[in-house]
C-alpha positions in Angstrom: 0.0 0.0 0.0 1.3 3.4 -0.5 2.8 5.4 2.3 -0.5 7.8 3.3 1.4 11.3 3.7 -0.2 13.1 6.4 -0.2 10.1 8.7 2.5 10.3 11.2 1.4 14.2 11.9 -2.2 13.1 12.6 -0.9 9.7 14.8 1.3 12.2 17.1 -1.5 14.6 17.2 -4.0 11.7 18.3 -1.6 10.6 21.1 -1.4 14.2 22.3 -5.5 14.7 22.3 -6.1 11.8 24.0 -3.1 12.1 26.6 -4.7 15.9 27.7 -8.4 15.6 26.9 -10.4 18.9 27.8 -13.2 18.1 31.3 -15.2 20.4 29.7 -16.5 18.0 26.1 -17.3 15.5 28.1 -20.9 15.6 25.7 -22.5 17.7 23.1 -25.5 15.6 22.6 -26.9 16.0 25.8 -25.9 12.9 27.1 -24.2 12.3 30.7 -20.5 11.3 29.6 -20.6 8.4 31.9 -17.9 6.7 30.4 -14.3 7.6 30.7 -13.3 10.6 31.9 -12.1 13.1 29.8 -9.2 14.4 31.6 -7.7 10.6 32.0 -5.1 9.8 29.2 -5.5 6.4 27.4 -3.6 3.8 29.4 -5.3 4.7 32.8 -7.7 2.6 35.2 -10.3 5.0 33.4 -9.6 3.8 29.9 -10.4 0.3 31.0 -6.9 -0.7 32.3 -4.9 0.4 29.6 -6.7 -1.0 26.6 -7.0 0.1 23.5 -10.3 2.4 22.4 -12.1 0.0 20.1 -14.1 2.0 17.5 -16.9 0.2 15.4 -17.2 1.9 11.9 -20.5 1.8 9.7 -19.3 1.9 6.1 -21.4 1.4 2.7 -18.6 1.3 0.7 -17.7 -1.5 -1.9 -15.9 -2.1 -4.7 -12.9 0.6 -5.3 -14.1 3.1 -2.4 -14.5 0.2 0.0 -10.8 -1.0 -0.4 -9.7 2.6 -0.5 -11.3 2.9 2.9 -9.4 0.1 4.1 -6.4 1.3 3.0 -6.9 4.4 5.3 -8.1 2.5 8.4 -5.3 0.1 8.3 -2.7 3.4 8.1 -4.4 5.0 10.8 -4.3 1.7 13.2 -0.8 1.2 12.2 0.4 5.0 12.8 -0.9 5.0 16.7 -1.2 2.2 19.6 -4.6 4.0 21.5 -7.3 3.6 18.8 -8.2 0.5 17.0 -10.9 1.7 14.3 -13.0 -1.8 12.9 -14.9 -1.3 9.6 -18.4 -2.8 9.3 -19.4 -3.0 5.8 -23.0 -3.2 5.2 -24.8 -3.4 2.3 -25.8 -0.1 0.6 -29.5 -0.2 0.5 -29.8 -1.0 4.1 -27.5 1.0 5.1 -29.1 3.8 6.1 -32.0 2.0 7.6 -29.8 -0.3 10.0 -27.9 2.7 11.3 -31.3 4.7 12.4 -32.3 1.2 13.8 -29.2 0.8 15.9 -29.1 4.2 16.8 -32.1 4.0 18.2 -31.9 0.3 20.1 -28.7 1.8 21.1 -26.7 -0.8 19.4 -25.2 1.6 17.0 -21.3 2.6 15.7 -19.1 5.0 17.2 -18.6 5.9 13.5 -20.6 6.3 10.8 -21.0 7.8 6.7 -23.9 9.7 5.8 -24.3 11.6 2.2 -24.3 15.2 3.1 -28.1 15.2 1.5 -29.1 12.6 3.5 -27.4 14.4 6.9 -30.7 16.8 8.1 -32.9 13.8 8.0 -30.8 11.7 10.4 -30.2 15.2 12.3 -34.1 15.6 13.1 -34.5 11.7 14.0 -31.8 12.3 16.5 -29.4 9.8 14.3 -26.3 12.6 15.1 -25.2 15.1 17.1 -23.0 17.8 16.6 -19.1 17.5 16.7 -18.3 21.6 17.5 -17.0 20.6 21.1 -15.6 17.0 20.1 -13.6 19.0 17.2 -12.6 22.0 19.9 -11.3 19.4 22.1 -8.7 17.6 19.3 -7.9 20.7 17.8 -9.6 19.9 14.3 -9.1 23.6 11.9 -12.7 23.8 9.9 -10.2 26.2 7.7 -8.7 23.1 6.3 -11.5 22.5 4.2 -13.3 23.6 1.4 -16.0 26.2 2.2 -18.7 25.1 -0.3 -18.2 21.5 1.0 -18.4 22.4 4.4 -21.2 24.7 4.3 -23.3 21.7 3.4 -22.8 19.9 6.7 -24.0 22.9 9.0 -27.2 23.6 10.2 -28.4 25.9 12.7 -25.1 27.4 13.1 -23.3 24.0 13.9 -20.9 21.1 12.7 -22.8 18.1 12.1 -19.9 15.9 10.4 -16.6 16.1 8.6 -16.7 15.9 5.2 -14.5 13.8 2.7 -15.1 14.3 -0.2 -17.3 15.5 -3.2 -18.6 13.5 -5.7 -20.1 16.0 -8.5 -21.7 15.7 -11.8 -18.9 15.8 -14.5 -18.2 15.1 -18.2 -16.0 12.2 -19.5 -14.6 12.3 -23.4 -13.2 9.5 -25.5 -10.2 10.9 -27.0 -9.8 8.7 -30.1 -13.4 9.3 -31.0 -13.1 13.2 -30.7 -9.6 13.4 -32.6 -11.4 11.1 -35.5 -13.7 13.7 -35.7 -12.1 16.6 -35.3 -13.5 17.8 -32.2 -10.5 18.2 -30.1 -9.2 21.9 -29.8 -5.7 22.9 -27.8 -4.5 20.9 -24.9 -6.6 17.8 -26.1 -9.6 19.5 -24.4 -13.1 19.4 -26.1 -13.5 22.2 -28.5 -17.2 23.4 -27.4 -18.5 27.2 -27.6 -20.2 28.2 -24.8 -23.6 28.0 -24.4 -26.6 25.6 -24.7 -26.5 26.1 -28.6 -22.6 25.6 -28.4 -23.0 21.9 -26.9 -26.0 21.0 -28.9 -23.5 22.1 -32.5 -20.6 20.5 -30.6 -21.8 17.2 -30.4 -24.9 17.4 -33.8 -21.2 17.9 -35.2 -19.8 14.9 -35.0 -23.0 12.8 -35.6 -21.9 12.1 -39.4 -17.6 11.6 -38.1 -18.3 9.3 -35.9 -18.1 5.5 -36.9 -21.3 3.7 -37.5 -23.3 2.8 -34.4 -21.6 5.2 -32.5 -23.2 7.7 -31.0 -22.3 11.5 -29.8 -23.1 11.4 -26.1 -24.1 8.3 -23.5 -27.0 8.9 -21.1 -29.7 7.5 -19.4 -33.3 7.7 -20.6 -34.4 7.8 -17.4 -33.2 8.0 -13.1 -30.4 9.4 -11.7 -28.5 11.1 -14.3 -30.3 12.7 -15.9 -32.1 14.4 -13.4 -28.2 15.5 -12.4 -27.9 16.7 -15.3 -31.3 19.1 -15.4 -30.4 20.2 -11.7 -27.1 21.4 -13.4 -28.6 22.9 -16.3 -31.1 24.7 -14.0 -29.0 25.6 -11.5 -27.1 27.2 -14.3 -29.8 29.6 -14.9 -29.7 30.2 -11.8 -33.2 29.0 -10.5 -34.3 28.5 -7.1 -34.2 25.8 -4.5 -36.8 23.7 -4.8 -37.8 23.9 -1.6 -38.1 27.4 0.3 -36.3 28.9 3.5 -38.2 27.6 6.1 -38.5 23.6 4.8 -42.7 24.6 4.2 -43.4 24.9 0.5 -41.5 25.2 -2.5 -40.0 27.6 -4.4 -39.6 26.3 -8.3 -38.5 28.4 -10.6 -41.2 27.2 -13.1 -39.8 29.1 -16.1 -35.8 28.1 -15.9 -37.0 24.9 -14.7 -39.4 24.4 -17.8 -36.3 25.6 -19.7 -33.5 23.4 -18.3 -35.9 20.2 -18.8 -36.2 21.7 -22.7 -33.0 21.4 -23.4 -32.3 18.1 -22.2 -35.6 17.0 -24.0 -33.7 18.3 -27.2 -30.5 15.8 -26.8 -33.1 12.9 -27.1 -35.3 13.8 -29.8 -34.3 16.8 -31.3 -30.7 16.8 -32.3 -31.0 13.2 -31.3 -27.5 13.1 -30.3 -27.9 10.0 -27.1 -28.3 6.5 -28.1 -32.3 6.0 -27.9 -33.5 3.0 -25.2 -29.7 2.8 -23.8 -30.1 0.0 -21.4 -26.6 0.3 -20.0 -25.0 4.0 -20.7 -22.0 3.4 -18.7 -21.5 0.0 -21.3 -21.9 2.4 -24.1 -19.1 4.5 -23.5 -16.9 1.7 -22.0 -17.1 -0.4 -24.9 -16.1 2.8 -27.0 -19.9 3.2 -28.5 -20.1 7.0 -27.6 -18.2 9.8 -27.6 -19.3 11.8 -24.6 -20.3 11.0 -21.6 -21.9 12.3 -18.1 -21.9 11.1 -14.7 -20.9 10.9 -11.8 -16.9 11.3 -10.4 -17.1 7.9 -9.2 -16.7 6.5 -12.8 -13.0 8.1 -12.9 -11.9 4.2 -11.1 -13.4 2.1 -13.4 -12.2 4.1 -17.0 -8.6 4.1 -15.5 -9.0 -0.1 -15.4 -10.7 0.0 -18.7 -8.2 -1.5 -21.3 -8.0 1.1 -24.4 -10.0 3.5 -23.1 -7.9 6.6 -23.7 -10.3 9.3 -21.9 -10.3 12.7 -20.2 -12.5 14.3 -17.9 -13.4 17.7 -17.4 -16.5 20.2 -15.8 -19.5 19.9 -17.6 -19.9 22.4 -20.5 -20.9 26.4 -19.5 -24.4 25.7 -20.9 -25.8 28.7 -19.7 -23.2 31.1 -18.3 -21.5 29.5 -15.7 -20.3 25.3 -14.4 -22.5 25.2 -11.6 -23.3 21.2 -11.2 -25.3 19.2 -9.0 -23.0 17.0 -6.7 -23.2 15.4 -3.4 -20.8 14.8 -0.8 -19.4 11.5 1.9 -19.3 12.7 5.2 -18.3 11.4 8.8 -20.5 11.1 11.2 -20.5 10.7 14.8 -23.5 8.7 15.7 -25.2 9.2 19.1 -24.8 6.4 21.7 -25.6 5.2 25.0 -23.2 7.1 27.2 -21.6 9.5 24.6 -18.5 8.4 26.1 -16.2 11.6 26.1 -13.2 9.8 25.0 -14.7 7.4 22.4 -16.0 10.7 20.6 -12.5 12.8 20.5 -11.2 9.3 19.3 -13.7 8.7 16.5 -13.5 12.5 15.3 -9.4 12.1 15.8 -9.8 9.5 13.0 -12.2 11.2 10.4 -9.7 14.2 10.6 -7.0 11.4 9.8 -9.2 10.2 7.2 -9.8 13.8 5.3 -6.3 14.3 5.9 -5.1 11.3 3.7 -7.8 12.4 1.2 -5.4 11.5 -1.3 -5.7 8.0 -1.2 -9.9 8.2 -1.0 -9.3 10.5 -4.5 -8.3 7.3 -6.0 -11.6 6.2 -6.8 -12.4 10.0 -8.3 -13.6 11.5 -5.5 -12.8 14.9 -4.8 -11.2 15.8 -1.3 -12.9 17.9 1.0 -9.5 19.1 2.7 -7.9 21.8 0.9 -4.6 20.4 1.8 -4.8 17.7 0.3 -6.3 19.4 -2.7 -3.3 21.3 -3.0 -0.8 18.7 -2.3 1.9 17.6 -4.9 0.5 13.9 -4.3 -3.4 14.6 -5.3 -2.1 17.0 -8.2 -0.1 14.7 -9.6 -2.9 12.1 -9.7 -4.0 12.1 -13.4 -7.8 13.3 -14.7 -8.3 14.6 -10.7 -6.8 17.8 -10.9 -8.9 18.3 -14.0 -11.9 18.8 -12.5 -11.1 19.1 -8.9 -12.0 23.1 -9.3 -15.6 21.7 -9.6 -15.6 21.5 -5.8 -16.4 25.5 -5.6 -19.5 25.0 -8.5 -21.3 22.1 -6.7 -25.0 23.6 -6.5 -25.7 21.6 -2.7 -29.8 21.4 -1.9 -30.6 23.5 0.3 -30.7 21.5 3.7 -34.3 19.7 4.5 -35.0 16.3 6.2 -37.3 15.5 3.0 -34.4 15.8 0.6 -34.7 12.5 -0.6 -38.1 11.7 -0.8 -38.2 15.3 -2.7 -35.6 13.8 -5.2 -37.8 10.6 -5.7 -40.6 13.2 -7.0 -38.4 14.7 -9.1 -36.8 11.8 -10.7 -40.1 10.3 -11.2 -42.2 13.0 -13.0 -39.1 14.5 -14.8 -39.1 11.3 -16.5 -41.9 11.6 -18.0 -40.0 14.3 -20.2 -37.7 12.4 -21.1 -40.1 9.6 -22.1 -42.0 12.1 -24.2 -44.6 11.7 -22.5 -45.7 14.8 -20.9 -45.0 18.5 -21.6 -42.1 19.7 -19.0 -44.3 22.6 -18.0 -46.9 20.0 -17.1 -44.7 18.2 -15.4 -43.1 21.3 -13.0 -46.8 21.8 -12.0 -47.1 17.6 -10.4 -43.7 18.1 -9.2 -44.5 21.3 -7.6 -48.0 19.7 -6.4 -46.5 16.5 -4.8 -43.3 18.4 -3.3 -46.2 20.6 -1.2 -47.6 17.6 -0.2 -44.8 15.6 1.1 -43.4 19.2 3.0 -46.8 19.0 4.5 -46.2 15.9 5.9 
């Protein structure tokens, strides 16, 4: 495994919290601190004779970002003899419901990951607590990381996690395929014009270049991306949250709304530049069937093991003025527990600062780091595609912070497909969207 860089300075760092813990965090989460106290160093008859603080950690990583995760848990038990940190992988789509469970029977991790989208909901269920007195007491610098990023982890004035990463909405290229046809300007970089009307002739462009059965750009008919990709596109415009202030009706934008579905409409059956019915988008661009594609940073892993696939990445196009994009971010999370135990909390946050610290080795799956040191470290820039589109990190359009985030992005996804089924007018569908996302607020 390669040597994590910031290690040794966070291990001496850990050994110093825990030797002088400050009295006064024994709890921000109202609980009673009835477990060690937090002026005895590790080692003591308070730290249960001198063991080691055993930390249980509720991951859903797999694949790439779960072995990248283990790579940072083993450095951190390796670089310090106080805290042993043991990953639980569960499985992604119960994930979120097991945690909330065990929080709740009291059976849950002194650890734990939540999507920074997902973070108010498990705030109001009483899931988390805040980490501003846990992160006074080890000396953890909120200036180390990046404003946008961190901004989407506060509410009400307070620190409810430590971020790791973003993972944005981005735009991949097949390199080959654009040099064929001639749409490759200086550097190697996509030669688009700005503008909606600049993409659309950028990529109706290479329709007739491009070998047979081979298509411009790869997306999904329906889901996820491309609802990313109309949040983006209205975002661009600069519309509104969908959902107001106060969490109690919306606030759609109806006509940059209607307008940012429009234009997405126009890729499917207008310029007709995506692969109709594409069952597997990701395949299609893999397999060198199309020429552009969008998604997700997580895809950056699996087109660096893809054999042939010569491809850059970059910030999706300034479609209408600026690079705003819809993203989300991994966070850590302190869970709330039994006893709140003092010293299990300044342990557990002592290794998510560890973790953000050695961001560089959680990048390698394409994420970008949440810690502006690593963003600006000689390791993570010379990291190839990353520092392409790591300035994305400042343009990630965050939703504005609501327990009923995702059951508000379930309405959206739903009805916006519709448009791009061709079913239903997009200004028809802003109106159900609008209708439902009242009722569930009303809830």
């Amino acid at each position: 495994m390669k040597k994590l860089g910031v290690s040794m300075v966070s291990a001496s760092l850990i050994l110093s919290v825990l030797a002088g813990c400050s009295s006064t965090a024994s709890t921000d989460a109202g609980g009673s601190g009835t477990g060690a106290n937090a002026g005895d160093a590790p080692g003591t008859a308070a730290n249960s004779g001198g063991k080691k603080i055993e930390l249980t950690y509720w991951t859903l990583f797999s694949g790439g970002d779960g072995d990248n995760m283990d790579a940072i848990i083993n450095a951190f038990n390796k670089s310090q003899s106080e805290i042993t940190v043991k990953n639980v992988k569960l499985e992604w789509a119960e994930y979120y419901t097991k945690l909330v469970t065990g929080v709740s029977a009291g059976k849950g991790p002194d650890i734990g990951i939540s999507h920074v989208s997902k973070l108010p909901e498990l705030i109001k269920q009483g899931v988390v607590s805040d980490v501003d007195e846990v992160a006074k007491a080890i000396n953890l610098n909120w200036g180390d990381y990046n404003q946008n990023i961190l901004n989407s982890t506060i509410s009400g004035g307070k620190h409810y996690a430590v971020p790791l990463d973003t993972h944005p909405f981005i735009m991949y290229y097949n390199k080959k395929l654009l040099q064929a046809a001639g749409a490759l300007g200086e550097g190697g970089k996509p030669a688009i014009e700005p503008g909606a009307d600049g993409f659309v002739k950028f990529l109706s462009g290479m329709k007739d270049k491009l070998p047979k059965g081979v298509f411009p750009l790869a997306l999904a008919n329906s889901g996820d991306d491309p609802y990313r990709l109309w949040w983006a596109a209205y975002s661009q415009l600069g519309g509104n949250d969908i959902i107001t202030d106060d969490g109690k009706s919306t606030a759609i934008d109806m006509e940059k709304a209607v307008t940012a579905a429009n234009f997405i409409k126009g890729l499917y059956y207008d310029s007709k530049v995506i692969k109709p019915s594409d069952p597997d988008f990701y395949k299609t661009f893999q397999s060198g069937q199309a020429a552009i594609m969008m998604t997700g940073v997580w895809a950056t892993g699996t087109w660096e093991s893809t054999k042939d696939l010569e491809f850059g990445a970059m910030p999706i196009p300034n479609l209408f003025g600026n690079t705003k994009t819809w993203g989300d971010s991994h966070t850590i999370i302190l869970p709330v527990t039994k006893d709140n135990d003092a010293k299990k909390r300044q342990a557990a946050l002592a290794f998510a600062k560890f973790a953000t610290e050695n961001g560089q080795t959680w990048a390698k799956a394409g994420h970008i780091p949440a810690n502006t040191k690593v963003m600006d470290s000689a390791e993570f820039k010379g990291m190839k595609y990353r520092s392409d589109y790591v300035s994305v990190a400042k343009d990630v359009v965050f939703p504005k912070p609501s327990d009923k985030t995702w059951p508000k992005n379930d309405v959206l996804k739903k009805y916006l497909d519709e448009i791009w089924m061709n079913k239903t007018p997009a200004d028809s569908v802003m109106k159900k969207i609008d209708n439902d996302v009242k009722a569930l607020l009303a809830k």
